[in-house]
N, C-alpha and C positions, 0 to 999 in steps of 0.2 A: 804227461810223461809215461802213463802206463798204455799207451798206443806209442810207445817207440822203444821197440824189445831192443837189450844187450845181450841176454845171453838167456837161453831157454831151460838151463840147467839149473837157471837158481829160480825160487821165490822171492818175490820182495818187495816192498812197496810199500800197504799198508799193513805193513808185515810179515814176518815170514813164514816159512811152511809151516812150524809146527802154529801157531798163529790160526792159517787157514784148516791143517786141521782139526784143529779146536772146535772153530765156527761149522765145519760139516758134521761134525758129531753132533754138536749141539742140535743145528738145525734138523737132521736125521732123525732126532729124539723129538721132535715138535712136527715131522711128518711132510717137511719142507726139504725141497731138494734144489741142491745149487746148481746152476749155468755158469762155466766157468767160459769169460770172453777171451778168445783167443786172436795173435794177430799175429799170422804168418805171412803176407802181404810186402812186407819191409821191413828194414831195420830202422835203428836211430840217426836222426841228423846229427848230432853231437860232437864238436871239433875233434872230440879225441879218437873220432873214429872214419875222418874224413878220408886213410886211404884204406876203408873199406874191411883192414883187418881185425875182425871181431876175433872175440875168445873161440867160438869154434865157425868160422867164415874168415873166406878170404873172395879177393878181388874176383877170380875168375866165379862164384859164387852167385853172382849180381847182373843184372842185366843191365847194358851201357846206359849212362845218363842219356835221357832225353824226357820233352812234355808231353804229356798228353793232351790229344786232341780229341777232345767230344763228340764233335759233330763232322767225321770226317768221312763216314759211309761206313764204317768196321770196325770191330774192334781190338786191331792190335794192339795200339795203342796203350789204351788202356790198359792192357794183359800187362803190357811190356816197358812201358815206362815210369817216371817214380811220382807216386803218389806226390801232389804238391809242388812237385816240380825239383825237390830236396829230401824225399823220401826214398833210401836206397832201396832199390825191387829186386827182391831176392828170384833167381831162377829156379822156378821150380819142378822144371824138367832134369835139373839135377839132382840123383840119386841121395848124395849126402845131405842136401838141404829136405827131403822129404824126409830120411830116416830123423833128423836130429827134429822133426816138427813131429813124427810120431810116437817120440820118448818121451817128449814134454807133454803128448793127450794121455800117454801109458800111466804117466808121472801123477797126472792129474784124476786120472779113473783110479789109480792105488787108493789114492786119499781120500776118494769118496765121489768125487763129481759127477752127477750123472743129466748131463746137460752141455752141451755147448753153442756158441754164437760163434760163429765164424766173421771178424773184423772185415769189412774191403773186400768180400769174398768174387763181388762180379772185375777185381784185379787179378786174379787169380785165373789162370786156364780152366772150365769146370771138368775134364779130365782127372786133375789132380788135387779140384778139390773132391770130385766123386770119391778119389781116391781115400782121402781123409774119413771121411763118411763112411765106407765101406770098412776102412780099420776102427773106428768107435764102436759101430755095429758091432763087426767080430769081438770086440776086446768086449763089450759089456753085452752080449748076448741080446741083441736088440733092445736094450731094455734103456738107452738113453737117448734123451729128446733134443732134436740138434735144430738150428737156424740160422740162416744165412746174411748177412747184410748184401743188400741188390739193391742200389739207389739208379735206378733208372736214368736214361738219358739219350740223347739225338741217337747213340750206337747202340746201347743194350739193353734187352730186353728182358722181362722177369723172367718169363720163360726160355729162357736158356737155362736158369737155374733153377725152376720148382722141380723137374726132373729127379734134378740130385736129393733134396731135402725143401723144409719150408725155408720162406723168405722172408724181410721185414716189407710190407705191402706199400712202398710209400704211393703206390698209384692210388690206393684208396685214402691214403693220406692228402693226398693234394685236393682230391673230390671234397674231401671231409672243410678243407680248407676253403674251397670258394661256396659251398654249402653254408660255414658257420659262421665266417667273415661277417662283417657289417656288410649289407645290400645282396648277401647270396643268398638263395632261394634253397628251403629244404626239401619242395617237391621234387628237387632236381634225384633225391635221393631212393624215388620209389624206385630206380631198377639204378642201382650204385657203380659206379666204375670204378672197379677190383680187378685184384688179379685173381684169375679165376683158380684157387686152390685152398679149399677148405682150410688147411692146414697153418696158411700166412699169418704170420706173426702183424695183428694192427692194433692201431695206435691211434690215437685223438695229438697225444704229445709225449714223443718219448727224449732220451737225453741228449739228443742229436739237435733236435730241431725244438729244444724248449729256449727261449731267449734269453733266459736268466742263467740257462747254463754254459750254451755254446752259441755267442752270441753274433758269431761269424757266417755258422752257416745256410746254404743257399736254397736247402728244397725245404718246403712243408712250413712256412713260418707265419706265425699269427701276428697282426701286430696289437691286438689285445688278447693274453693268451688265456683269460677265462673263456672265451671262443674255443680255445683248443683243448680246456674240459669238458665242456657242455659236448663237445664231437668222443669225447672219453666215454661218454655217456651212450652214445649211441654206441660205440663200440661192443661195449658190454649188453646191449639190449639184445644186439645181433644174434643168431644161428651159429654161423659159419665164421671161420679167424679163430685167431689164438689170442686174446686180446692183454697185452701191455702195459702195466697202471707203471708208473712211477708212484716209487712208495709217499714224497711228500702231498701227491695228490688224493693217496686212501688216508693218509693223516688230516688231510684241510679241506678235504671238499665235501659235504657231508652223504650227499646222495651217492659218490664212488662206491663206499663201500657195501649197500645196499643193490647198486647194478651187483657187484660181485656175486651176492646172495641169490641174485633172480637168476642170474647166469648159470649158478651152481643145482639150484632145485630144478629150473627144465631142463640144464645137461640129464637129470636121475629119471626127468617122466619122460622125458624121450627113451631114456633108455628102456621105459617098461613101456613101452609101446605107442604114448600117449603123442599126441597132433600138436606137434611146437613148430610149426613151420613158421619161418620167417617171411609178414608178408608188412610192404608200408602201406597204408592204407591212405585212400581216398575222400575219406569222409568228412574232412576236413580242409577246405580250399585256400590254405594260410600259406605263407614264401616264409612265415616262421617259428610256425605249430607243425611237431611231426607225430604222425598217430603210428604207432609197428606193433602188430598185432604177433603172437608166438603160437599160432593156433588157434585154439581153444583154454588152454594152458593159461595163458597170460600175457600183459601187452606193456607198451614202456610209451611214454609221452614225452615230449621237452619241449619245451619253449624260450627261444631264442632272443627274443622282444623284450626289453625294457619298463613290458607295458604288461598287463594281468591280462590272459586270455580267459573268455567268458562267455558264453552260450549258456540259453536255456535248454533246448532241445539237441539231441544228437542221437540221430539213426544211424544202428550200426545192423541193420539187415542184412546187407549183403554181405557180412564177414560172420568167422567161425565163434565168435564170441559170445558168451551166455552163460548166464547163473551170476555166482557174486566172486566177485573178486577185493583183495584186501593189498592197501598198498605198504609196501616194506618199510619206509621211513618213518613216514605218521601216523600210521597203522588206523587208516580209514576203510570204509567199504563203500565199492562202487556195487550196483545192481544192475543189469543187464537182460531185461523180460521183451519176452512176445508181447504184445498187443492183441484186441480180437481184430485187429484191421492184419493181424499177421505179419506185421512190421516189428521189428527187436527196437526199443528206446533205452536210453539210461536211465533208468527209474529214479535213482538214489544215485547223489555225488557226495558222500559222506556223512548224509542225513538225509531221514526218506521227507524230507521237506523242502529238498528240490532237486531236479534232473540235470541233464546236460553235461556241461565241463568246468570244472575253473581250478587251472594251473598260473600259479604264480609267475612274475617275470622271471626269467633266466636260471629255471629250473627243471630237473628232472623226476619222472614219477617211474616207479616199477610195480606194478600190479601181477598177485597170483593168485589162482585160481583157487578159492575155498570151497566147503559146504554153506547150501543154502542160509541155511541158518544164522552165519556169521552176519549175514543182509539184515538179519528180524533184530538182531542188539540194536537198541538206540546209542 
């Protein structure tokens, strides 16, 4: 029900304004800032408003029923007609229907919000969603962080909309999906199919495409969706992306919250200069071991497989890696030395009593980079 607006003047739902905010204060006070999802896209299907006249809309408002067509070479469709086939699509080349959707971002920036998700946004002309964008900006002094829903399809494409703002990536979502799936390959993932914009909102599983929530819909779906954690995981190892958790997956999954942490100390050594490049590495010839190296900084493992992955030796010469590194969850140290042959091995995998790998089935490892010394604890 809270993706089929009545009237954009009230709050209300899970409560109401003073309600929400409450919740912004609070969260303000704890250093957390809220994204408030907006849906300008349509109205409600709702009998009591079958002919159209809302509290502040009326008929001439809405663009004429009709379906859209996906795959039909363009996209007007799309733009122009109702979501679902029952979702009234509000015109939003008319002047009133813009003004009364930029009271309600005004309404919302008053009370704190400093975030937005634009609902259905590749329905929208991106003319006027630019337009949107450009009043947040002004209204909060660039200082709020805004994203787009762009679900891809036979007409449109992401870039039509990274221009305006970031997007939700489902291109790298679908990648992530036949990569994590039972029988997909994670080497597929050494150069990944993204939308090329640093800034894209991704996702292993978000609340669109989790099964348990939204159990209808058509892109991005696991059909075992610990698969679509274990891809949570790589998400967070990454560079590049704005990466997504669904909060019951930082409550239940134990490594999530630990990506977080890796994520957050080499977003701080990039910033002082330090070599966090994201590279997947080679060194390892498995369709269900991924090795991703963040430089010199630190590197993230997972194992996909049902089954312990286990090597004695593992040459890591040809990548930036060296010295000791200590992993976030179990708080082990791996070792990473030259040789006199000049070769780098793993010296130590958690005890200098043997070298190599061993990652447990269907887990994730995040490793950062220490002082040597952390290597010499037994």
């Amino acid at each position: 029900m809270r993706y089929q607006p009545v009237d954009y003047r009230v709050i209300t739902g899970r409560g109401n304004e003073q309600n929400l905010r409450d919740l912004i204060t609070r969260a303000t006070s704890c250093n957390v800032k809220i994204i408030a999802d907006v849906v300008f896209n349509h109205m409600a299907n709702m009998e009591q408003y079958q002919d159209l006249n809302f509290p502040t809309f009326s008929p001439p408002d809405f663009h004429s029923r009709c379906s859209i067509d996906y795959s039909d070479g363009n996209t007007i469709t799309e733009r122009v007609c109702w979501l679902n086939g029952d979702l009234p699509d509000l015109n939003q080349s008319r002047q009133n229907v813009r003004d009364i959707h930029t009271a309600h971002l005004q309404k919302l920036i008053d009370l704190g919000v400093r975030g937005f998700r634009f609902d259905a946004a590749k329905h929208i002309q991106p003319q006027y969603v630019q337009e949107y964008i450009n009043y947040i900006n002004n209204a909060t002094q660039g200082q709020s962080w805004n994203y787009l829903e762009v679900i891809e399809d036979a007409d449109t494409r992401a870039e039509e909309y990274t221009p305006i703002s970031a997007i939700t990536d489902f291109r790298l979502c679908n990648t992530l999906l036949q990569a994590f799936s039972f029988g997909g390959d994670l080497r597929s993932l050494r150069v990944p199919n993204a939308v090329d914009d640093r800034r894209s909102v991704t996702f292993g599983i978000n609340h669109d495409t989790d099964p348990e929530i939204n159990p209808g819909f058509p892109a991005c779906r696991y059909r075992d969706r610990s698969d679509g954690v274990l891809a949570t995981s790589y998400i967070l190892a990454r560079e590049s992306g704005t990466p997504l958790i669904l909060g019951k997956d930082n409550l239940n999954t134990p490594y999530i919250k630990h990506g977080v942490e890796f994520r957050r100390i080499l977003y701080q050594r990039g910033n002082e200069g330090r070599n966090v490049k994201e590279t997947v590495l080679g060194v390892v010839d498995s369709a269900t071991l991924l090795f991703l190296e963040r430089g010199s900084e630190g590197f993230f493992v997972v194992n996909k497989s049902a089954t312990e992955f286990d090597i004695p030796v593992l040459d890591l010469t040809l990548t930036n890696l060296e010295g000791c590194y200590r992993e976030l969850r179990n708080n082990f140290t791996v070792a990473i030395e030259r040789r006199n042959d000049g070769k780098k091995y793993v010296t130590r995998w958690g005890s200098s009593s043997r070298g190599g790998m061993e990652v447990q089935a269907r887990d994730a490892l995040y490793f950062i980079r220490e002082p040597f010394s952390q290597c010499s604890m037994n």
